[in-house]
C-alpha positions as CSV (number, residue, x, y, z in Angstrom):
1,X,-8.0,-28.3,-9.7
2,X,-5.7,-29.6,-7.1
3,X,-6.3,-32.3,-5.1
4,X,-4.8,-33.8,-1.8
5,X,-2.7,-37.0,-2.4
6,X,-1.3,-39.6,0.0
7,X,2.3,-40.5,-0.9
8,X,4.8,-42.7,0.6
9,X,7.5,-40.3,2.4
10,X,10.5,-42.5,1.0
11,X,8.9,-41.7,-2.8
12,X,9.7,-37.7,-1.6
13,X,13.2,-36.2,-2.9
14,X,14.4,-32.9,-0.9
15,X,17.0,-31.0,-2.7
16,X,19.9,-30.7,-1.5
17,X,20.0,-26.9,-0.7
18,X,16.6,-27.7,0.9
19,X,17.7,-29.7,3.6
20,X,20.1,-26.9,4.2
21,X,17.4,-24.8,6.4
22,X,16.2,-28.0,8.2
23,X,16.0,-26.9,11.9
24,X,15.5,-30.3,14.5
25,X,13.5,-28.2,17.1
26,X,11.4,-26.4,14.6
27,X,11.0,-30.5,13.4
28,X,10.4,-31.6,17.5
29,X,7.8,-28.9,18.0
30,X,5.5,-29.5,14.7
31,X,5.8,-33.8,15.2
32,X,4.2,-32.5,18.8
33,X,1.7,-30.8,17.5
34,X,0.8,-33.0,14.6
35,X,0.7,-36.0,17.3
36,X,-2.3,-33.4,19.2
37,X,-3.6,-31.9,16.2
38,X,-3.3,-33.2,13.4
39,X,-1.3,-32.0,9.7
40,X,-3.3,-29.3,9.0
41,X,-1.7,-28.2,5.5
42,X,-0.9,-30.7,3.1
43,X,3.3,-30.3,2.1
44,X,3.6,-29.7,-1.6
45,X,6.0,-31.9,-4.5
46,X,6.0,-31.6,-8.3
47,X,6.8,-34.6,-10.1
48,X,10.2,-34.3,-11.2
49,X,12.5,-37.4,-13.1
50,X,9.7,-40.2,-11.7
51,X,9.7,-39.0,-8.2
52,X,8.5,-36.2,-6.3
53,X,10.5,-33.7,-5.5
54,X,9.4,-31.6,-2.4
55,X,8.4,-28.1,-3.0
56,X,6.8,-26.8,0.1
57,X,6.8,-28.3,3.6
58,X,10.3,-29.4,5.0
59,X,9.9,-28.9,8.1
60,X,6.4,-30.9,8.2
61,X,7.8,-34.2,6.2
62,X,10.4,-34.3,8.7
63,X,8.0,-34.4,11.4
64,X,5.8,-36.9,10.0
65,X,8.9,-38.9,9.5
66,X,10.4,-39.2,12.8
67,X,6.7,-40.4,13.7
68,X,6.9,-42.8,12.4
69,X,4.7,-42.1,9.3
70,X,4.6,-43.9,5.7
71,X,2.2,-41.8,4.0
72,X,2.3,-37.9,3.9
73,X,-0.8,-36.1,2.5
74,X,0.4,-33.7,-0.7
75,X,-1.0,-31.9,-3.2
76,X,1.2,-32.0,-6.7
77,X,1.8,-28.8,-7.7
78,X,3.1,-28.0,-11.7
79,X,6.5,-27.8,-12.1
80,X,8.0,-24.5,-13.0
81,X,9.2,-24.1,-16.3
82,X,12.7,-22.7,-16.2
């Protein structure tokens, strides 16, 4: 069963070729709506080398972050096995 999860935002690593698709107004538009509405789906991380390591939801932490936030609400997914 999965279950949300507040975690601090610094704790959250974003791969490299991750960040790669990051795009700033697609990041100002969702902080906008997050500020009127609310995060209505969790981001996902795995726990990865005692971190998390984001899995889903780029474009949300981002937003979160330039507000300002600490916390981000998560749900911890399994990682895949290779």
């Amino acid at each position: 069963m999965l279950k949300d999860e507040s975690i601090t935002i610094d704790d959250i690593y974003v791969p490299t070729k991750r960040r790669k698709t990051l795009n700033e107004s697609t990041v100002a538009a969702l902080a906008e709506n997050i500020l009127e509405e609310g995060m209505k789906m969790p981001i996902q991380v795995r726990k990865g080398d005692g971190r998390y390591v984001l899995v889903e939801g780029l474009h949300r932490l981002e937003a979160c972050r330039a507000l300002g936030d600490e916390k981000i609400t998560c749900i911890i997914v399994a990682a895949r096995k290779s």
